[in-house]
Structures are given as structure tokens and as C-alpha cells.
N, C-alpha and C positions, 0 to 999 in steps of 0.2 A: 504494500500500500504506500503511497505518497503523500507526504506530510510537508514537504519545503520547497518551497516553489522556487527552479531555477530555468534557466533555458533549457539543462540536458531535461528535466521533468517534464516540460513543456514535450519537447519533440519524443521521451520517452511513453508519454500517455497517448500521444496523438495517435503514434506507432501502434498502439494497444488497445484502439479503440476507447480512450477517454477512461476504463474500466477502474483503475486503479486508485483515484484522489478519495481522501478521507474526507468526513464532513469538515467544515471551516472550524468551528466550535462543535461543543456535544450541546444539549437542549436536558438540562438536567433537572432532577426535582429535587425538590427542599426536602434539606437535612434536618434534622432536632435543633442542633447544634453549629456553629462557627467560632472560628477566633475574629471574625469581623464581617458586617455586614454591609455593604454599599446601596444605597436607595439611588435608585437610575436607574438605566441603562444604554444614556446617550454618549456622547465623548468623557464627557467629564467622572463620570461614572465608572467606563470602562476601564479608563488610564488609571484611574485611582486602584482599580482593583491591580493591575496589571503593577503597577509601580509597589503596592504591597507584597504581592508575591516576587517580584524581580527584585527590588531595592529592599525588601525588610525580612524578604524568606517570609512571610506569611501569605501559604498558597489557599488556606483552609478561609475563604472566604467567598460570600453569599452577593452577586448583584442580582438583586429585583426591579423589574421593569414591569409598570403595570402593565403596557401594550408591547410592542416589538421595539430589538433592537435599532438604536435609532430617530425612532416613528416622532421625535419632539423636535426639539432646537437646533440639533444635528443634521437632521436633515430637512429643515426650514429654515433655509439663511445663506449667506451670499459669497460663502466660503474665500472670505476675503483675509488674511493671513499679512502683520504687519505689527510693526513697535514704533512706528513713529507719535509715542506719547511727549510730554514734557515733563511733567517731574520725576526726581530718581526713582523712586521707588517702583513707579508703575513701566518707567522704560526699562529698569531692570530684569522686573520680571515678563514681562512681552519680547523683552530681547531675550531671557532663555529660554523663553516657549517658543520665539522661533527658529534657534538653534538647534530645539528639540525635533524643530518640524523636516528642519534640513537634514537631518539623519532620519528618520524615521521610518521611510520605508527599508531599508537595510537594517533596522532597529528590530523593526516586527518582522520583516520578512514578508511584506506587504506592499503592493504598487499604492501608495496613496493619492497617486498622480500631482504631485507638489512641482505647479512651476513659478518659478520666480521671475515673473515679468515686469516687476515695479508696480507703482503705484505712486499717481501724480493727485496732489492737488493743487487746483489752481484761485489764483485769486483775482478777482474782477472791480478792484475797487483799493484806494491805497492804505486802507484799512487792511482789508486782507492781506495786501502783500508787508504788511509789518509785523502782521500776525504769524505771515510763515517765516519771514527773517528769524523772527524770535525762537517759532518751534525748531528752523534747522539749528540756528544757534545751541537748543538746549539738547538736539537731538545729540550735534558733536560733542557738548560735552561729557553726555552719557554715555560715548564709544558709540551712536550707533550712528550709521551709513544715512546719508541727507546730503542731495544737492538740492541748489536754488538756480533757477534759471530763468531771462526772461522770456517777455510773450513771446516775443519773435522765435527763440530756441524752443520754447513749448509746442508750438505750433509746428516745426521743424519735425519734432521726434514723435506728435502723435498725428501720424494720417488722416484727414476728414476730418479735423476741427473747424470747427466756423473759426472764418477769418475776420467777420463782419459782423460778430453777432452783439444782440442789446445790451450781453454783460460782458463786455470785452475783456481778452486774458492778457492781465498786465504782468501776470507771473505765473512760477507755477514750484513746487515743492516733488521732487522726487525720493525715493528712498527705494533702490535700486534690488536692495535683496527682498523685494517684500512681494507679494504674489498671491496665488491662489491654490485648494488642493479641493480633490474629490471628497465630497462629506461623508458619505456613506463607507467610501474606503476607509478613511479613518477610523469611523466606528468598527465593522466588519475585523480590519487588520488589530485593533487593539483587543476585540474579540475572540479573536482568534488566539493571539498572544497570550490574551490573560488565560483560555483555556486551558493549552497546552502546559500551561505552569501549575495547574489543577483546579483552575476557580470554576466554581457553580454559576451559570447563566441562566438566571431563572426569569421567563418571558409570562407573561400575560400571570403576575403575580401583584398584586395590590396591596400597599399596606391600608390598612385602616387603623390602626392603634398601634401603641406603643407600650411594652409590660414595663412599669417603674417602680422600683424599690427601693427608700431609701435615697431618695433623687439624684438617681443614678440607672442609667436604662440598664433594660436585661435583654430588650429582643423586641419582635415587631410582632405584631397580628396581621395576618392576610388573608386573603378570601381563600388561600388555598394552605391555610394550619398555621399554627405559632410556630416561628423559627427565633433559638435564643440565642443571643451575642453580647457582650458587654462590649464591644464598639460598635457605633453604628453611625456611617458617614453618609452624608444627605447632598446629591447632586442631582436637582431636576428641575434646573431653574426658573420658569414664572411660576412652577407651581410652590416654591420653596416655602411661600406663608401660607398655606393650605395644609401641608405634611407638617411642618414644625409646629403647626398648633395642634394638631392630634397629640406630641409631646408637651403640649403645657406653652411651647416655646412663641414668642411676638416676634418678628424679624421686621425692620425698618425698610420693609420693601413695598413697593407698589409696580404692579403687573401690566404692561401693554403690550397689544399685538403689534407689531413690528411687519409692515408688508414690502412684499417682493414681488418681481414677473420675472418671464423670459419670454426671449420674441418668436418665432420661427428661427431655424435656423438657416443660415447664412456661411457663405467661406470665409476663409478668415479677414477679417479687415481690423480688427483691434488687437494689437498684441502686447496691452497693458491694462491697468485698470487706471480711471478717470473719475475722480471727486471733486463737483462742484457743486460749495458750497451755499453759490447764489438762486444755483438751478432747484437745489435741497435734492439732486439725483445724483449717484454714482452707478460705473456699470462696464462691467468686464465683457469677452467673449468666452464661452465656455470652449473645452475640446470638443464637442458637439455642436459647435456653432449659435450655438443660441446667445444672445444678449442677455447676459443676468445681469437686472437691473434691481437697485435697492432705492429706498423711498425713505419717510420717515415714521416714526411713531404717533399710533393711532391717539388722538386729543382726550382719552375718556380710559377709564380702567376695563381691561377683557379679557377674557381667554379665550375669544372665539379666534380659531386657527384657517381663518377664510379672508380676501381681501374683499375692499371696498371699491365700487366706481370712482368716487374721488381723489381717492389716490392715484388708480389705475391712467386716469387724467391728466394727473399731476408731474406723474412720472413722465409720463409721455412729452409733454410740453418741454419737460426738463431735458430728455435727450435728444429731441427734433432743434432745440436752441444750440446745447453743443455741437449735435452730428445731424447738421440737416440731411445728410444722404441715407439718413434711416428712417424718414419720413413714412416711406410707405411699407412697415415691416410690419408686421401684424401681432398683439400677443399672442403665445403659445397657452399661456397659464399664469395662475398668482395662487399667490398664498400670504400666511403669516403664519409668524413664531411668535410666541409669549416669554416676552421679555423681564427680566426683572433688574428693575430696576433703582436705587438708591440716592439718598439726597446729594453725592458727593460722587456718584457715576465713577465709584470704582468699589470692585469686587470685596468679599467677605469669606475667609479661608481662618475658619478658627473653630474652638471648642467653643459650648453653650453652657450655660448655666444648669444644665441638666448633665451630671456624667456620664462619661463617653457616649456624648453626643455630639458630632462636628457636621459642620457645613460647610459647605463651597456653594456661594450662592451671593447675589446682586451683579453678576457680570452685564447685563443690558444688553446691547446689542456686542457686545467684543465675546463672546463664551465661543465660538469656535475657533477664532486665532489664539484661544489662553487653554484650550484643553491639555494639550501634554502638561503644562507649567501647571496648570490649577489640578490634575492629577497628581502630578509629582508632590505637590507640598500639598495636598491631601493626607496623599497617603503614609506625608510624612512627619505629619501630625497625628494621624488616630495611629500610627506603629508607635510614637515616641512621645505624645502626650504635649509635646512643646510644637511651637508652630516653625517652620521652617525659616531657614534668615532671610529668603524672599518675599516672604509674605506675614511677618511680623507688623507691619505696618496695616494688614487687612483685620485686622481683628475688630471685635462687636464694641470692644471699650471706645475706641476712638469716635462713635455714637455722644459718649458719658461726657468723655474729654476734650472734646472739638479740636481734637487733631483728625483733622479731615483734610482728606485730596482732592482737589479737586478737579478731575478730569473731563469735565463734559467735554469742552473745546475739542480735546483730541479725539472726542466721538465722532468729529465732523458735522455730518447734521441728523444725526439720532436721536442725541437727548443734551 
């Protein structure tokens, strides 16, 4: 049987009628028992289990997914992949989750399809372009990669820009290693990974309660039996204050859908991704040709995972101004992800007031470029109790203490 995918595998199955490949993952049922249990099972979810049994030897662990591998924020969003934050703490850790990204398929043994085509934003107004002075300025000196270039050179290096358009590009901000990868391979390859290490992937499993003794968890309740753990890590992000209050737990989040399209597809003619922030559109091509195009956050609280026409509208206007030769492309589809979102639009990676109980939760629209990273220091908090040096700054107190980050700005125009 074949378990490692290489090219001689490739051409040795082909040769043998396909017969031979293992499943990706097993599809397991719940145990009594764990040394640790992970609530998800989108990226966030996965790499934490994956990073537990890889980085702490702890294989004997439980992700629960209420529905399928995936089926949340992983694979509803614009798989856009970047660290052009401004303050240290958050470029630090977006710069090692991209790092992580740039090894990754050779990590899992998995095509993630991770290409690094840049990503530009532009600015239309001398506000903005003082605005990206600033962020390349902070991006150097957090060591990460940022040019600045003007309109005319903008224009130069992305094909089918309006030359003439209402919000003129008087600049534009690059960051050269930043890009895009397949969502679902992510999820799938760290699935797979975290299996073969021995973790339980438990699909269409629900928690609805939580066993607590001693205000300190023991285990969850599911529609499909009590399963007991005294850790148990929580990544499923808009719905993070719906679960942690089954725990007792308040989380300083508030949820919006977050929508998306793509067009028909097309040959290639974008071979970057493009953020204008005046349009409030950004929007790459896929390997598939399609325009994945992203929009912004829905004005009301929801978890409905469907777009709106006025968006779909909106978005449109927004890329026919950038690339009028896309005028007549048709959408394919839309959706949304349920986003969670925080007063200071940066992530939450710490223990709770409840023992061993941790979260990874408030990422907003950035949880698919922070999954390895917000995995890692997961997992490297419910193995070792302390939070990791990356994400010491994400913790619940800085709520109490008003040391707050604040990153909207570098959401671009999400939140």
C-alpha cells in the first residue's frame, strides 16, 4: 500500500491501476478517553492537533468537527497568505506563519499549492501613500520583505490596470514573498499528517457541553457520547462565543459574515494579488482561472454563511474600476465565512479562566494566512501550560489591561 506521495508513487500506482493509495486520514470514532482534545476541524484545529503530536509527542489526541473536514472558514475565504502587519508582535508572528507556509508542503508531504506571487496594495490619495511609507517602513524594520513603488512602476508590473481610473494609483506597497495556497489542501495535508502521527479525526461530532469539576474541564459532551480530557483547545472561529459559553466562558468577540465570489474562469491574466483600499475590493486569479475576489464585512452580526446582492454589486464596481477588461466576466458563485472578530482586530491564543481550557480565537478575516502559526502556539500552550513567546502578547488579560494592538489598518478593508 502507499502512504507518501512522490513522483516514483505517482507513476508506480498509475502503472497498477490506481489500486494501491491508502485513505488520506482514517475517519475514527471517539474514544472514552484523550491526553487532549481539539474542538474544530478547520486549519486551525488541525495544525494544533498535528503540532501536538509532532512538537510535544502527544499523539493521543481527539479533533471534533461538528460537520466535515474543512466545511467552515477554511474553506470560505480568499486564501490570501501575507505579514505585511505593522506592529512587532503581530509581524512577528504572521512572518513565522509564513515561513511555516513556505515549507509546508514538504513538511506534511502534501501539494498545498502555495504560490508566492506578491501582493500589492495601492494607494489613491496622499493619505494613503503615507500610510504605506509608514507600513513598508515598519514592515523593514521587523525583517520582513516590502517595497514601495510609484504609480507609474505599479502600473508597469500589474497588467490591465486602469491607467485613467476615478481613484488614481499614486502608489502602490509590495511584499514580494506573500501569495496565495489551496485551502482545502491545507486542511486535507494537515489531516492527513496529524493522522498518520495517530490522532483521532472525529467528523460530524458536536459538542454541546462541557463536564467541569472543580473549575477545571474534564471532557466535552457530544451528540455522539462523552469523550474525557483535561485539555481541551477551542478553534472554530465565528462560532468561538457560542462553544465557550457552553463552558461558562464570555469571549470579547462579535461574529460577521465576511463575503466572497469568483468569476468564471479565464487564462491567466493576473499573476499577483491586488488591494484597493478605495475600491474596498481585493482579488487574485486562482490556478483555475477564476477571479477570487474578496469584499468586506457584512454591517450587522451573523452567521449566515450565504452572500448578499449588495455586496455582490459592490464588489463588482470595485474591480471593473481597477481592471476594466473584466467588465464582462460573469460571477461563478459567493459565499461567506463567519468571522470573529475583536475590539483591537488581533487574535486571542491563551488559556481561560476555566482549567485546561484554551483558545485560538478572534483572528477576523487573517485565520487562514495564521493557521500553521496559530496551530503551533496552540499547541504549544495546552502541551506546556505557558503560552508560547509568539503569542504572549494574544492573551485574554490585555482585554483587563488595555495593552491592546491595534491592527485593523493592516486588515486592509475588512475590519
Amino acid at each position: 500500500m502507499t502512504s507518501r506521495y512522490s513522483a516514483m508513487s505517482l507513476i508506480r500506482e498509475g502503472l497498477s491501476g490506481q489500486r494501491g493509495w491508502t485513505p488520506a486520514w482514517r475517519d475514527a470514532e471517539p474514544k472514552r478517553r484523550y491526553d487532549a482534545i481539539v474542538i474544530g476541524g478547520g486549519g486551525h484545529g488541525l495544525a494544533t492537533a498535528y503540532y501536538l503530536a509532532r512538537n510535544h509527542g502527544i499523539a493521543n489526541v481527539a479533533v471534533i468537527e461538528r460537520g466535515w473536514l474543512g466545511g467552515g472558514n477554511t474553506g470560505r475565504n480568499t486564501t490570501i497568505i501575507r505579514s505585511n502587519y505593522f506592529f512587532p508582535e503581530t509581524a512577528a508572528f504572521f512572518e513565522f506563519s509564513l515561513k511555516l507556509y513556505e515549507g509546508l508542503s514538504r513538511d506534511l508531504n502534501y501539494n498545498i499549492m502555495f504560490s508566492q506571487r506578491g501582493m500589492w496594495t495601492l494607494a489613491h490619495d496622499r493619505h494613503g501613500v503615507e500610510i504605506l511609507r509608514r507600513s513598508a517602513n515598519a514592515m523593514r524594520l521587523n525583517g520582513i520583505d516590502a517595497e514601495l513603488h510609484g504609480g507609474d512602476a505599479v502600473r508597469a508590473q500589474i497588467p490591465g490596470l486602469n491607467s485613467s481610473p476615478r481613484f488614481p494609483v499614486l502608489a502602490g506597497m509590495n511584499q514580494p514573498r506573500a501569495g496565495s495556497a489551496r485551502h482545502d489542501a491545507v486542511a486535507w495535508g494537515y489531516a492527513r499528517a496529524a493522522s498518520a502521527l495517530g490522532v483521532d479525526i472525529i467528523q460530524n461530532c458536536e459538542v454541546t457541553g462541557f463536564l467541569i469539576e472543580g473549575n477545571h474541564v474534564r471532557g466535552v459532551e457530544t451528540n455522539r457520547g462523552t469523550i474525557r480530557s483535561e485539555r481541551v483547545g477551542m478553534a472554530v472561529a465565528g462560532h468561538s462565543t457560542e462553544v465557550a459559553r457552553k463552558a461558562g466562558i464570555r469571549l470579547p468577540i462579535s461574529s460577521y459574515a465576511l463575503q466572497a465570489f469568483v468569476s468564471e474562469p479565464v487564462k491567466p491574466c493576473l499573476d499577483t494579488v491586488v488591494l484597493s483600499p478605495a475600491t474596498g475590493t481585493y482579488l487574485s486569479q486562482s490556478d483555475k482561472g477564476e477571479l477570487v475576489i474578496g469584499a468586506g464585512l457584512d454591517l450587522y452580526l451573523s452567521y449566515a454563511q450565504r452572500g448578499s446582492l449588495p455586496w455582490m454589486e459592490r464588489a463588482a464596481a470595485g474591480v471593473v474600476e481597477m481592471f476594466p477588461a473584466f467588465s464582462r466576466l460573469r460571477f461563478l458563485r459567493q459565499w461567506a465565512g463567519i468571522v470573529d472578530v475583536v475590539h483591537d482586530s488581533t487574535p486571542i491564543i491563551d488559556r481561560t479562566s476555566l482549567g485546561g481550557f484554551y483558545v485560538s480565537s478572534g483572528w477576523g478575516t487573517g485565520g487562514f494566512k495564521a493557521i500553521p502559526a496559530g496551530g503551533w502556539c496552540l499547541a504549544h500552550a495546552m502541551a506546556t501550560g505557558r503560552p508560547h513567546d509568539l503569542a504572549t502578547a494574544f492573551s485574554l488579560d490585555r482585554f483587563r489591561t488595555g495593552a491592546l494592538i491595534d491592527e485593523a489598518s493592516a486588515s486592509g478593508i475588512a475590519h
